[in-house]
N, CA, C and O atoms as CSV, one atom per row, in Angstrom:
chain,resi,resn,atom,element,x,y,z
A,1,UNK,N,N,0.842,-1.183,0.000
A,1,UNK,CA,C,0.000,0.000,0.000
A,1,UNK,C,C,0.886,1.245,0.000
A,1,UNK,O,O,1.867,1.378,0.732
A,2,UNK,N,N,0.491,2.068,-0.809
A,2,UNK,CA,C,1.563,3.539,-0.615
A,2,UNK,C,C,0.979,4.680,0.213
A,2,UNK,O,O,-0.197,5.039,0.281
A,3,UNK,N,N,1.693,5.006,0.619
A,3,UNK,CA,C,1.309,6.766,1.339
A,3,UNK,C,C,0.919,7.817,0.621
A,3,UNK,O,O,0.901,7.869,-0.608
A,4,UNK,N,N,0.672,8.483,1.210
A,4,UNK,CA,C,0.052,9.630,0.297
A,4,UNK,C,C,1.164,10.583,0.888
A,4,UNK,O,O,1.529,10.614,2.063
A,5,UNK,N,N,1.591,11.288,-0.068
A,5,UNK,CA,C,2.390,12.596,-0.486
A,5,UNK,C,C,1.805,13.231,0.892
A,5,UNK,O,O,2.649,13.310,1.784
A,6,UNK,N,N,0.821,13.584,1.136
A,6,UNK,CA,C,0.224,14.457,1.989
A,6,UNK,C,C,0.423,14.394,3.302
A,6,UNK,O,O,0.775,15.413,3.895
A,7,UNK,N,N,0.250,13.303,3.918
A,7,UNK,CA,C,0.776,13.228,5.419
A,7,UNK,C,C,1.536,13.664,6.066
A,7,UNK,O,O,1.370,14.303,7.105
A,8,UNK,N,N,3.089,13.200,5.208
A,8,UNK,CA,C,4.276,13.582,6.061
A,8,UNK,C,C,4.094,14.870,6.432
A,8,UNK,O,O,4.134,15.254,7.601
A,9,UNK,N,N,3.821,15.818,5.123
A,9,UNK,CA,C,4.257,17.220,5.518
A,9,UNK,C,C,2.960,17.738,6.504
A,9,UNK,O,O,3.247,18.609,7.327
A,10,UNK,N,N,1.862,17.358,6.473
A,10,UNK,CA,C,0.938,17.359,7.594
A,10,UNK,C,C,1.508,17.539,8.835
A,10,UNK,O,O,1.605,18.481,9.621
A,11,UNK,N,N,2.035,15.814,8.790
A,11,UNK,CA,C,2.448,15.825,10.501
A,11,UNK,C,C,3.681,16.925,10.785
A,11,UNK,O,O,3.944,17.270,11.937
A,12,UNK,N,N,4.403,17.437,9.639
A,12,UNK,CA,C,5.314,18.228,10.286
A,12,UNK,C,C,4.840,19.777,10.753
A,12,UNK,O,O,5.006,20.460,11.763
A,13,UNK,N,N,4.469,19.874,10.048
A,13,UNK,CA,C,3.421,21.384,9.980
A,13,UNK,C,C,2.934,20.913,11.695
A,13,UNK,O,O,3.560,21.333,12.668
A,14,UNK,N,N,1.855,20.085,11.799
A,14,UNK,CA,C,1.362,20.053,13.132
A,14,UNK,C,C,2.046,20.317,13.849
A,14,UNK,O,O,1.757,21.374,14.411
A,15,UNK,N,N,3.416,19.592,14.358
A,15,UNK,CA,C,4.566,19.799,14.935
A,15,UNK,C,C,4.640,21.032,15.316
A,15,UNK,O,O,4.269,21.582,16.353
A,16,UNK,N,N,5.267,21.504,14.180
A,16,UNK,CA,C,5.718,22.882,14.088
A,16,UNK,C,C,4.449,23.427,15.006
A,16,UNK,O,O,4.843,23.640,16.152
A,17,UNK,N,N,3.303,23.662,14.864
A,17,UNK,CA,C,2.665,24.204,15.196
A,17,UNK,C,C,2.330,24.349,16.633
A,17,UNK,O,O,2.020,25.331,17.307
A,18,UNK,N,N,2.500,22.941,16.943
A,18,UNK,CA,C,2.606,22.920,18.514
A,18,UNK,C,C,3.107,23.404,19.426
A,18,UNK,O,O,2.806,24.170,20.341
A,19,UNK,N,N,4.489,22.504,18.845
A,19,UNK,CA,C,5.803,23.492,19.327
A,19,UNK,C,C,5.855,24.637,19.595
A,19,UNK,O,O,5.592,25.265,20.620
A,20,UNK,N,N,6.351,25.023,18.238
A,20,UNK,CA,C,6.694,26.394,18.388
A,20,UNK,C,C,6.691,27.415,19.007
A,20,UNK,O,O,7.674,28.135,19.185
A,21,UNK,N,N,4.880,27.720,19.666
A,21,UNK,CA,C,4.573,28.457,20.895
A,21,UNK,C,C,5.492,28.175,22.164
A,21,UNK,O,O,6.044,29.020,22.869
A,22,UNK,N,N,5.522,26.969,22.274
A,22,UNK,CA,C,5.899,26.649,23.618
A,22,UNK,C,C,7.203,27.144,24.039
A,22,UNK,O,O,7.507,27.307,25.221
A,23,UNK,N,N,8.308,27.486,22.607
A,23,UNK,CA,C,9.719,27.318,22.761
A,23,UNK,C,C,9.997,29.102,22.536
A,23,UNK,O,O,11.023,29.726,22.808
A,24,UNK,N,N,8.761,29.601,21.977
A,24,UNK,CA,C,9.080,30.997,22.282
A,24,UNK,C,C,8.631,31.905,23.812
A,24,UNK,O,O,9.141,32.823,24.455
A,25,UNK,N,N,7.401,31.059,23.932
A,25,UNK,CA,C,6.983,31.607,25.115
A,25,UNK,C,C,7.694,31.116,26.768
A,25,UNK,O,O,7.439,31.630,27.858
A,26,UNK,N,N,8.447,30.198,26.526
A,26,UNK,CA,C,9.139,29.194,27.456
A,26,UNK,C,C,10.580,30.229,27.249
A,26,UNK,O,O,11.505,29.987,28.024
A,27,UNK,N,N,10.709,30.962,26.588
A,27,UNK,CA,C,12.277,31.783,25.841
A,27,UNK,C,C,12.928,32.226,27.179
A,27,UNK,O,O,14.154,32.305,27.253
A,28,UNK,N,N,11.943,32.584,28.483
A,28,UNK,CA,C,12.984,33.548,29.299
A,28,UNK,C,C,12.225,34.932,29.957
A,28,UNK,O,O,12.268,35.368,31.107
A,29,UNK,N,N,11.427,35.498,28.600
A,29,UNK,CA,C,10.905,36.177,28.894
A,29,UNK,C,C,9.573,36.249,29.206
A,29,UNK,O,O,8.893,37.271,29.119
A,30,UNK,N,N,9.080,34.852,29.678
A,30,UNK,CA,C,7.731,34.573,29.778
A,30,UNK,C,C,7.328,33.405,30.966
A,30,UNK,O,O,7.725,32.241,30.909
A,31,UNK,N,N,6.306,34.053,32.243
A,31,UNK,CA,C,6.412,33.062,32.652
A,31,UNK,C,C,5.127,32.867,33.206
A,31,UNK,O,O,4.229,33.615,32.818
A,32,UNK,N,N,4.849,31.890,34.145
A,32,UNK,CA,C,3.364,31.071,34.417
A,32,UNK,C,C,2.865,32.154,35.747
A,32,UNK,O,O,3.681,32.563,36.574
A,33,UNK,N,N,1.513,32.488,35.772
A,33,UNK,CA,C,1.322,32.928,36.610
A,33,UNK,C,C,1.467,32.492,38.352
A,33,UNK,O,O,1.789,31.432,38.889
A,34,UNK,N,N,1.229,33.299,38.689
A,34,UNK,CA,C,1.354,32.742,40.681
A,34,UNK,C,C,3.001,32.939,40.832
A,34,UNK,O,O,3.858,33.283,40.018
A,35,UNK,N,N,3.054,32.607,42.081
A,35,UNK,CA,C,4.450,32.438,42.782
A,35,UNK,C,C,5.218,31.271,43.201
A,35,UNK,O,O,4.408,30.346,43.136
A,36,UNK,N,N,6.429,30.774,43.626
A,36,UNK,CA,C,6.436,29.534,43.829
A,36,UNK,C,C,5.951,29.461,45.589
A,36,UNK,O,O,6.062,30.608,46.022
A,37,UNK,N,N,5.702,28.973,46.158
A,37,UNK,CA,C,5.503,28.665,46.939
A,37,UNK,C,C,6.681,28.786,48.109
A,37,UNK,O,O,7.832,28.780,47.673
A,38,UNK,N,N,6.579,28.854,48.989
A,38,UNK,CA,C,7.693,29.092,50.211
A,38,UNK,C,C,8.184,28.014,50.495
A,38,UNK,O,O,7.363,27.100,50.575
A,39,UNK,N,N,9.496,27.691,50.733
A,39,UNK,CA,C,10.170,26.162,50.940
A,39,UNK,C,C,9.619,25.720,52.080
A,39,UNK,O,O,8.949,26.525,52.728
A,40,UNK,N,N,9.740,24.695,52.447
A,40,UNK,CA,C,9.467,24.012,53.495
A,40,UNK,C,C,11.100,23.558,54.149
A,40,UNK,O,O,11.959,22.781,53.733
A,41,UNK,N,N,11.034,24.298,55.145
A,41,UNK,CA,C,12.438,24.043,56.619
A,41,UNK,C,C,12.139,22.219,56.579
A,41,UNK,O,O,11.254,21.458,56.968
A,42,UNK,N,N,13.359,22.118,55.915
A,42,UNK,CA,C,13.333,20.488,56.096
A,42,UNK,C,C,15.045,20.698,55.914
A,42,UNK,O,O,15.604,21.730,55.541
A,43,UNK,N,N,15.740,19.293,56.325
A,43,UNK,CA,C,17.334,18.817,56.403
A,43,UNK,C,C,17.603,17.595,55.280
A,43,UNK,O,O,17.947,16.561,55.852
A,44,UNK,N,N,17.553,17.509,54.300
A,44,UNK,CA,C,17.610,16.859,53.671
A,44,UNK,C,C,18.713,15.944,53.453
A,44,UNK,O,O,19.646,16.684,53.141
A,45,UNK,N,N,19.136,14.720,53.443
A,45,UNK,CA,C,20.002,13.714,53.289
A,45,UNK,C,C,20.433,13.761,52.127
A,45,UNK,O,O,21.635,13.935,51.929
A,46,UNK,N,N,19.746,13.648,51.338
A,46,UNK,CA,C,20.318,13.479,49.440
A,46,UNK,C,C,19.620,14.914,48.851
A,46,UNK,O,O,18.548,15.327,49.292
A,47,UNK,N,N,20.269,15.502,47.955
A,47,UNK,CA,C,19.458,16.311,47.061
A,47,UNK,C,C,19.216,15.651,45.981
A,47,UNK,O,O,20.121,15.047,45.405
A,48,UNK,N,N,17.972,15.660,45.539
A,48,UNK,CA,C,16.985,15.371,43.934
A,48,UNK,C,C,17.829,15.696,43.244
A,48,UNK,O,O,18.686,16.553,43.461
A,49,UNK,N,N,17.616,14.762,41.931
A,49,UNK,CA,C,17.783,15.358,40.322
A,49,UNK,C,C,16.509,16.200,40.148
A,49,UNK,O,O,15.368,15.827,40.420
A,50,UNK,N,N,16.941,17.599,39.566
A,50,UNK,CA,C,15.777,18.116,39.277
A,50,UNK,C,C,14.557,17.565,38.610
A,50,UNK,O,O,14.674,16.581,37.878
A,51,UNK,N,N,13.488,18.082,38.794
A,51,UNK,CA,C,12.664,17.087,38.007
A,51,UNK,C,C,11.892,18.386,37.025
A,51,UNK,O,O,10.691,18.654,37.056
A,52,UNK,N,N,12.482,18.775,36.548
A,52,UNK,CA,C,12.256,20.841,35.906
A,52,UNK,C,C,13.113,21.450,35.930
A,52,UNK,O,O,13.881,21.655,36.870
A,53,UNK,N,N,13.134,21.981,34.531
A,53,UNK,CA,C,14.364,22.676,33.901
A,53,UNK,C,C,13.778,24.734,34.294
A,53,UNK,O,O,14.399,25.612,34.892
A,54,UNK,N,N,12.539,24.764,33.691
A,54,UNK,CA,C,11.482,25.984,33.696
A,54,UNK,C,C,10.639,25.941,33.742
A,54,UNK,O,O,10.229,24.787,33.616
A,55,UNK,N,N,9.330,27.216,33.989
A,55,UNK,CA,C,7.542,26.704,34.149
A,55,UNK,C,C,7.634,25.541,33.015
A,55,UNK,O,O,7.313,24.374,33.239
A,56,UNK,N,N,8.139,26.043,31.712
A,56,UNK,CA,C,7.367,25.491,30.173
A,56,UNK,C,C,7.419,23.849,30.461
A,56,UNK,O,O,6.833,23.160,29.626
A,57,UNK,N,N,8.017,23.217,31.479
A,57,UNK,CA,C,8.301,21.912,31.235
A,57,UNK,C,C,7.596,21.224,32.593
A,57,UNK,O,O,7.573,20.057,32.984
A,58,UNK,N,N,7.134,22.236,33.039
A,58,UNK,CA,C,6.120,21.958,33.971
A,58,UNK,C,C,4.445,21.404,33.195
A,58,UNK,O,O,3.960,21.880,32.168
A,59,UNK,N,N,3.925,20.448,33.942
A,59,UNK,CA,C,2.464,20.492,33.009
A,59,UNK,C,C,1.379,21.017,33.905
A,59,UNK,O,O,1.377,20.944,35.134
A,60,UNK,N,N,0.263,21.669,32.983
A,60,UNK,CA,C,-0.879,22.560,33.100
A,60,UNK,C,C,-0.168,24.162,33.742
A,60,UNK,O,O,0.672,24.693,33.015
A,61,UNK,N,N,-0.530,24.861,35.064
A,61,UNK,CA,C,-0.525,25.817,35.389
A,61,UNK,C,C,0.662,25.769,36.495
A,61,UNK,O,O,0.991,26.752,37.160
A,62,UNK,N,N,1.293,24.407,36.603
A,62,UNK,CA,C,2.566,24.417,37.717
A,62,UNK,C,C,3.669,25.112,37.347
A,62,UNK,O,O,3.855,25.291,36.143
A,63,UNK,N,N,4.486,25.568,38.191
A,63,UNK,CA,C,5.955,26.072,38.278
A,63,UNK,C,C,7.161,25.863,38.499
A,63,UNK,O,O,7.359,25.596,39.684
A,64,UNK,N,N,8.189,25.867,37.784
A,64,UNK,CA,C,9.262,25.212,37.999
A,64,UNK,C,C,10.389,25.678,39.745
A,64,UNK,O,O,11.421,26.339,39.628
A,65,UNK,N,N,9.966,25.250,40.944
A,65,UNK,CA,C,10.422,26.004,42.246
A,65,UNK,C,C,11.144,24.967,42.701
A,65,UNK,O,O,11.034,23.756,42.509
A,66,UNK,N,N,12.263,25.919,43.638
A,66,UNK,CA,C,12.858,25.079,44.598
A,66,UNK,C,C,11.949,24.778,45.742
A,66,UNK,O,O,11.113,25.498,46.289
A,67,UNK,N,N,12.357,23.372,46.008
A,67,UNK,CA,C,11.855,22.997,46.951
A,67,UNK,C,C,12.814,22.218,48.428
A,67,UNK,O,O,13.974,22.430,48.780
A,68,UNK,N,N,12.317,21.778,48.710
A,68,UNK,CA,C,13.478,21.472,50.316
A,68,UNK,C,C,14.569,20.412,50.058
A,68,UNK,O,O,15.541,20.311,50.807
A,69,UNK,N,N,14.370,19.567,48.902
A,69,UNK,CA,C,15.575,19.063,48.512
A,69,UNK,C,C,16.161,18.581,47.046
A,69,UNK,O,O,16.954,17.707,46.697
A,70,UNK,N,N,15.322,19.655,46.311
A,70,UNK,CA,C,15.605,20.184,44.745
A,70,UNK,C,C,14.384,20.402,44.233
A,70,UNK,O,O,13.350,20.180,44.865
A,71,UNK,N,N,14.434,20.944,42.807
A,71,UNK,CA,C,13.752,21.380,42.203
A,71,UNK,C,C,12.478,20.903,41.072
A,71,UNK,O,O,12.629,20.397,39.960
A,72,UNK,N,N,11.428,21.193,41.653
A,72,UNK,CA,C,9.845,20.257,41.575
A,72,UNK,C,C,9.229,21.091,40.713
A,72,UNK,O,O,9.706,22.206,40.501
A,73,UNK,N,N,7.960,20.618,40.031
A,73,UNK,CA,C,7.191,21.255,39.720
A,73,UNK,C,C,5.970,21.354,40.780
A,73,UNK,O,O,5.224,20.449,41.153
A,74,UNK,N,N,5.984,22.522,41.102
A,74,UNK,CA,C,4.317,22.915,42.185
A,74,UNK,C,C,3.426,23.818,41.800
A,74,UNK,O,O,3.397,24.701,40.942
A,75,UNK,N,N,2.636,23.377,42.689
A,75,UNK,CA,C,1.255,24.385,42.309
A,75,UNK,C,C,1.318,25.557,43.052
A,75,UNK,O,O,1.517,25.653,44.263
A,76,UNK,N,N,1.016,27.009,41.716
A,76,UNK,CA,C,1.757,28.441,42.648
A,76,UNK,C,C,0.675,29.101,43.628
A,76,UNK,O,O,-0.553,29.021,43.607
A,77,UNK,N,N,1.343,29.624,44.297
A,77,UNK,CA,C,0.318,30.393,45.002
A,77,UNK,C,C,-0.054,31.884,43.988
A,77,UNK,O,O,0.484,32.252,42.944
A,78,UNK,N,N,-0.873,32.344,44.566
A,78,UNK,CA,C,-1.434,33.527,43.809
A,78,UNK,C,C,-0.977,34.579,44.637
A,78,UNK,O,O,-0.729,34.399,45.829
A,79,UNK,N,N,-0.838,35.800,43.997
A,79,UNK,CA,C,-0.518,36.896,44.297
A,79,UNK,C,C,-1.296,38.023,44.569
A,79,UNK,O,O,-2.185,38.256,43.750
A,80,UNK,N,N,-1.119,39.161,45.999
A,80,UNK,CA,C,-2.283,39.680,45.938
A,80,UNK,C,C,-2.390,40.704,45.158
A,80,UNK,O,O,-1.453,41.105,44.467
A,81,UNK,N,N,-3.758,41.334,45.192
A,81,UNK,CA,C,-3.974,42.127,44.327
A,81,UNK,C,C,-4.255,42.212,42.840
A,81,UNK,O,O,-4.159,43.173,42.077
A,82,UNK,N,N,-4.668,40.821,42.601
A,82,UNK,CA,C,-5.032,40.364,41.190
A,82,UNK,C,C,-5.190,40.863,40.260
A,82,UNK,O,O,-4.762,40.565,39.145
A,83,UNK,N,N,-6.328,42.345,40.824
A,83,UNK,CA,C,-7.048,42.800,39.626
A,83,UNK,C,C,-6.383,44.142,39.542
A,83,UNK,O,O,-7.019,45.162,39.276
A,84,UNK,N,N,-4.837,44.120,39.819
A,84,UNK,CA,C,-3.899,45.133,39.770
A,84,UNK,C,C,-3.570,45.513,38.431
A,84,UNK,O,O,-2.749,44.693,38.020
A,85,UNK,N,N,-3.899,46.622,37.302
A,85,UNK,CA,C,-3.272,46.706,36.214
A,85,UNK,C,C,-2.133,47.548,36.176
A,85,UNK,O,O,-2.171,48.756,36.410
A,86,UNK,N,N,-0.547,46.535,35.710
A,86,UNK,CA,C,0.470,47.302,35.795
A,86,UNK,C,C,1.071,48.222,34.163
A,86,UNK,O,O,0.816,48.103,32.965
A,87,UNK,N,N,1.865,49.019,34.908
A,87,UNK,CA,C,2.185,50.275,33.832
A,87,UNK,C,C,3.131,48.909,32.477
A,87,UNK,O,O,3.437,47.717,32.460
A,88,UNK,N,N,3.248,50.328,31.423
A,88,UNK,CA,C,3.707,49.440,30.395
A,88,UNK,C,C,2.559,48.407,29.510
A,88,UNK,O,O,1.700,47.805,30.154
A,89,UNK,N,N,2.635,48.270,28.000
A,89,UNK,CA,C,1.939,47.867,27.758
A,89,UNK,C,C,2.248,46.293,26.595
A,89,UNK,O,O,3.329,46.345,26.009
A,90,UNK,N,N,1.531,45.251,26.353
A,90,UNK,CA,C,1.713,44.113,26.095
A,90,UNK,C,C,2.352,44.180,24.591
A,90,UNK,O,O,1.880,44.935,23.742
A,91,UNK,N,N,3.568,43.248,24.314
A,91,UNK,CA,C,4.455,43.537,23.319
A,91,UNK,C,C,3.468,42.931,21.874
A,91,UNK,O,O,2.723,42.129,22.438
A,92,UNK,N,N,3.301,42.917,21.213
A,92,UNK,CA,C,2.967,42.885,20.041
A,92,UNK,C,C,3.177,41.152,19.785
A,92,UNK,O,O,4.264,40.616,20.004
A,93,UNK,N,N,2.192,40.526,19.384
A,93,UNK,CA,C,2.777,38.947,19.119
A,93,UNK,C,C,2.705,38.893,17.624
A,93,UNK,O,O,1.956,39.540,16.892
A,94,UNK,N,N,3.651,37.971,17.285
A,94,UNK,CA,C,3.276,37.800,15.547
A,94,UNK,C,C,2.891,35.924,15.399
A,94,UNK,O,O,3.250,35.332,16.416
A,95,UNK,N,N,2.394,35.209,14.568
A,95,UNK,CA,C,2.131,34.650,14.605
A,95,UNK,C,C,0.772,33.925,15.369
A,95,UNK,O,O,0.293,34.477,16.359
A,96,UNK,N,N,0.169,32.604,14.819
A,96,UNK,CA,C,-0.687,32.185,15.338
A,96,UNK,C,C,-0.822,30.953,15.832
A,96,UNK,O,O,-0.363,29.999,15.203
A,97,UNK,N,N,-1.341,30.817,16.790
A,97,UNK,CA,C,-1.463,29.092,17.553
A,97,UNK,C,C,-2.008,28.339,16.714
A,97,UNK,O,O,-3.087,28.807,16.350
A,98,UNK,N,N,-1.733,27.306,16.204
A,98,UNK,CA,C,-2.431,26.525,16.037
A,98,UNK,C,C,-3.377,25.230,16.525
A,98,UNK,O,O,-4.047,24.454,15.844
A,99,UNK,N,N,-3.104,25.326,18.428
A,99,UNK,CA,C,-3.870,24.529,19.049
A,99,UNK,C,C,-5.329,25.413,19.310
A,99,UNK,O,O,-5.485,26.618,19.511
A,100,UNK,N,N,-6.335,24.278,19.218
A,100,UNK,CA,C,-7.625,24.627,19.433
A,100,UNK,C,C,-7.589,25.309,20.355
A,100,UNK,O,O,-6.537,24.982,20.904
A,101,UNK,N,N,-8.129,26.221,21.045
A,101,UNK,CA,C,-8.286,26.675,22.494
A,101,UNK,C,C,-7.187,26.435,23.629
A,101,UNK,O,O,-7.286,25.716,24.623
A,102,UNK,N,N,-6.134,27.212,23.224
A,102,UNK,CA,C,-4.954,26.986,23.995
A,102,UNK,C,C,-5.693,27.618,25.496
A,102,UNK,O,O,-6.728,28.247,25.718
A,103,UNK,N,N,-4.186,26.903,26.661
A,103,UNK,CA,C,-4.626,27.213,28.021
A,103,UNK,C,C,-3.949,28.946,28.111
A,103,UNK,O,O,-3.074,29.599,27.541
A,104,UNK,N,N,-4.935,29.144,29.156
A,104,UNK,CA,C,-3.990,30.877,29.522
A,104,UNK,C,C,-3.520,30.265,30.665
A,104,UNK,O,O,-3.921,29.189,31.111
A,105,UNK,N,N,-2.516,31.093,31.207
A,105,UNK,CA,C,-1.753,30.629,31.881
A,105,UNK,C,C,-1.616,31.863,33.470
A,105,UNK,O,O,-0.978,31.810,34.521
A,106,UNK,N,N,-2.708,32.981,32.791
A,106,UNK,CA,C,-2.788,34.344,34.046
A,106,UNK,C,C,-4.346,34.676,32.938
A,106,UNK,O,O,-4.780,34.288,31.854
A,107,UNK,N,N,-4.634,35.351,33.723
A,107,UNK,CA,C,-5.805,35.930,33.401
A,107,UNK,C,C,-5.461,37.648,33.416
A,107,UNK,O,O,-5.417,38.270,32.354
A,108,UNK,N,N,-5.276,38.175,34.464
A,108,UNK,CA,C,-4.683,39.626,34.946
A,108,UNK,C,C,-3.143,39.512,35.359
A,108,UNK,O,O,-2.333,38.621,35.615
A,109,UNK,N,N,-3.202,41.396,35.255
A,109,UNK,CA,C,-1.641,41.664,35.287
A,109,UNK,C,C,-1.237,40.977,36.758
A,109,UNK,O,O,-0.132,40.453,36.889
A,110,UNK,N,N,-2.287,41.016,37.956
A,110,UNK,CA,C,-2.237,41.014,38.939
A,110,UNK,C,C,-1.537,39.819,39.473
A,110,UNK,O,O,-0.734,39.933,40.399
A,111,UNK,N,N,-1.883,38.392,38.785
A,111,UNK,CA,C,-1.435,37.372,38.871
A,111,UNK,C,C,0.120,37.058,39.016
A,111,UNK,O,O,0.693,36.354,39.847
A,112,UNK,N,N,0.735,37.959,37.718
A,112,UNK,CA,C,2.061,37.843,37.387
A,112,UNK,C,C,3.010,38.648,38.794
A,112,UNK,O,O,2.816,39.533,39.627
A,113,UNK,N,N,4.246,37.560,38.348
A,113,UNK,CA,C,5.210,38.188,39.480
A,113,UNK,C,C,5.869,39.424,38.799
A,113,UNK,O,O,6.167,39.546,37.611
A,114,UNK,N,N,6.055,40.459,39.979
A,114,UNK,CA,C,6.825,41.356,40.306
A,114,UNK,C,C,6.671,42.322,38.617
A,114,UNK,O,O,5.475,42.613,38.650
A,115,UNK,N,N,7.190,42.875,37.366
A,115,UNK,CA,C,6.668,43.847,37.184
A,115,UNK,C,C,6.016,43.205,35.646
A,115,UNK,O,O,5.771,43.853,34.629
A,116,UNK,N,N,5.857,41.862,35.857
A,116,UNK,CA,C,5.459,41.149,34.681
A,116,UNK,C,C,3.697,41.618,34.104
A,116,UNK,O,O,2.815,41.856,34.929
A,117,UNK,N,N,3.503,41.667,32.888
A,117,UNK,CA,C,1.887,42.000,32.783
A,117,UNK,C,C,1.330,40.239,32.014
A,117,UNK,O,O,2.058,39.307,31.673
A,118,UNK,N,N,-0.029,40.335,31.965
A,118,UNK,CA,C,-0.557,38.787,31.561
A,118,UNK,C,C,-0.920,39.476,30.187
A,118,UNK,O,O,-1.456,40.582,30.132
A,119,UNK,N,N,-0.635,38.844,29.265
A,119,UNK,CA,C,-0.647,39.260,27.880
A,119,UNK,C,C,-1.126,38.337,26.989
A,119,UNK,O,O,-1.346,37.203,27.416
A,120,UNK,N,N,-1.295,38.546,26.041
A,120,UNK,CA,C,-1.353,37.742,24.707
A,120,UNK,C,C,-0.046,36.800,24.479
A,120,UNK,O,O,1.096,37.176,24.742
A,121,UNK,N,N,-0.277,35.908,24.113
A,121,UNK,CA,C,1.155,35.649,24.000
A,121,UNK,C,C,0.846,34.411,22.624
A,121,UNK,O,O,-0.261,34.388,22.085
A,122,UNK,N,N,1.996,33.425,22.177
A,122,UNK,CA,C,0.993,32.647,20.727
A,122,UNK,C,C,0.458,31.667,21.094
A,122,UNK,O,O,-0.035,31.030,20.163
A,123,UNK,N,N,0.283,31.110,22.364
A,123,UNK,CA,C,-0.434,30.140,22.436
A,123,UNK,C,C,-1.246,30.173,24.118
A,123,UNK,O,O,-0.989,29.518,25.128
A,124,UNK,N,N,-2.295,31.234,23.851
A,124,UNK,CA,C,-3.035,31.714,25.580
A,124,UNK,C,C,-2.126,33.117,25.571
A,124,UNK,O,O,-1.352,33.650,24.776
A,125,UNK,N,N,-2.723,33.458,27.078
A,125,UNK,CA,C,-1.890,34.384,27.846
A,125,UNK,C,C,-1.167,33.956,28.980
A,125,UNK,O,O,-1.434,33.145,29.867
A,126,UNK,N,N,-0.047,34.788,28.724
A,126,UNK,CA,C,1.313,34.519,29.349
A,126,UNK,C,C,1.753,36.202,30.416
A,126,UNK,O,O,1.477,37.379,30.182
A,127,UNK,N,N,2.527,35.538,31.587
A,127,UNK,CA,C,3.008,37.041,31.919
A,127,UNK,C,C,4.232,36.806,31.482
A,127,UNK,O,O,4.900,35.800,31.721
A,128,UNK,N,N,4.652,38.077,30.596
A,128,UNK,CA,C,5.584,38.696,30.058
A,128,UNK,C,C,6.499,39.894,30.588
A,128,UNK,O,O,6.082,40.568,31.530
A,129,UNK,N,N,7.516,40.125,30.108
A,129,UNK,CA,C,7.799,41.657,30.406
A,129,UNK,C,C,7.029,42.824,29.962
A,129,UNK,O,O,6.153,42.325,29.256
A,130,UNK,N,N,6.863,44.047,29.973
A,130,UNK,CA,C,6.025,45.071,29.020
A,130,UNK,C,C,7.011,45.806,28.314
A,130,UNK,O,O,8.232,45.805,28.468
A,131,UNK,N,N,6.433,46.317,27.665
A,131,UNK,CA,C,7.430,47.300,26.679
A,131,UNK,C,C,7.063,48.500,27.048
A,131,UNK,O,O,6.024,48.619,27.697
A,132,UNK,N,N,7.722,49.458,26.760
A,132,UNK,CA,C,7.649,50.984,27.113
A,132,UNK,C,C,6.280,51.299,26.619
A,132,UNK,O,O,5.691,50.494,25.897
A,133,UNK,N,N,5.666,52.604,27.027
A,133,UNK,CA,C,4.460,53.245,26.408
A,133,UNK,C,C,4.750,54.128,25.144
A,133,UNK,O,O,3.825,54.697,24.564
């Protein structure tokens, strides 16, 4: 039976499509809403192999944090003042997702740590840095 011409480049395109978001928005300048959580005072015998490099390799809405005897993915706490809108405004995205109904990852600026805003980003919203006005 033969293949059809059509597939391969299908599945690569999909790929691409998946990807791609993840590896720009995962770049550095983008990260998951909430905070990590406060360590827990523990004495640890062995330290962990990390089990997380950054949020992006975290799955759903977890964060890549230290924890009392290396580095976990956890669930963040939230930050107050949620419905805080900070100065500076959301950088311009180019490109488009190609997953159905991607996840957001903040809803408000308020969510994001320290002077990050929740933005558009190519796949959901992401807190980002802002760009000047």
């Amino acid at each position: 039976m033969k293949s059809s011409g059509f597939f391969f480049p299908f599945v690569v395109l999909l790929a691409l499509g998946t990807l791609t978001p993840w590896d720009v928005e995962g770049s550095g300048n983008a990260l998951k809403a909430g905070a990590c959580p406060p360590r827990k005072h523990a004495q640890c015998l062995r330290y962990e192999e990390p089990e997380c490099h950054s949020d992006w390799t975290c799955p759903g809405k977890q964060r890549c944090c230290p924890d009392s005897c290396g580095i976990k993915c956890l669930d963040p706490v939230y930050i107050p003042n949620q419905g805080e809108q900070k100065p500076g405004k959301c950088p311009v995205v180019y490109g488009q997702c190609m997953m159905l109904n991607p996840p957001n990852f903040c809803e408000m600026d308020g969510e994001c740590k320290g002077n990050f805003k929740c933005c558009r980003g190519m796949c959901g919203k992401v807190c980002v840095s802002p760009v000047e006005d």
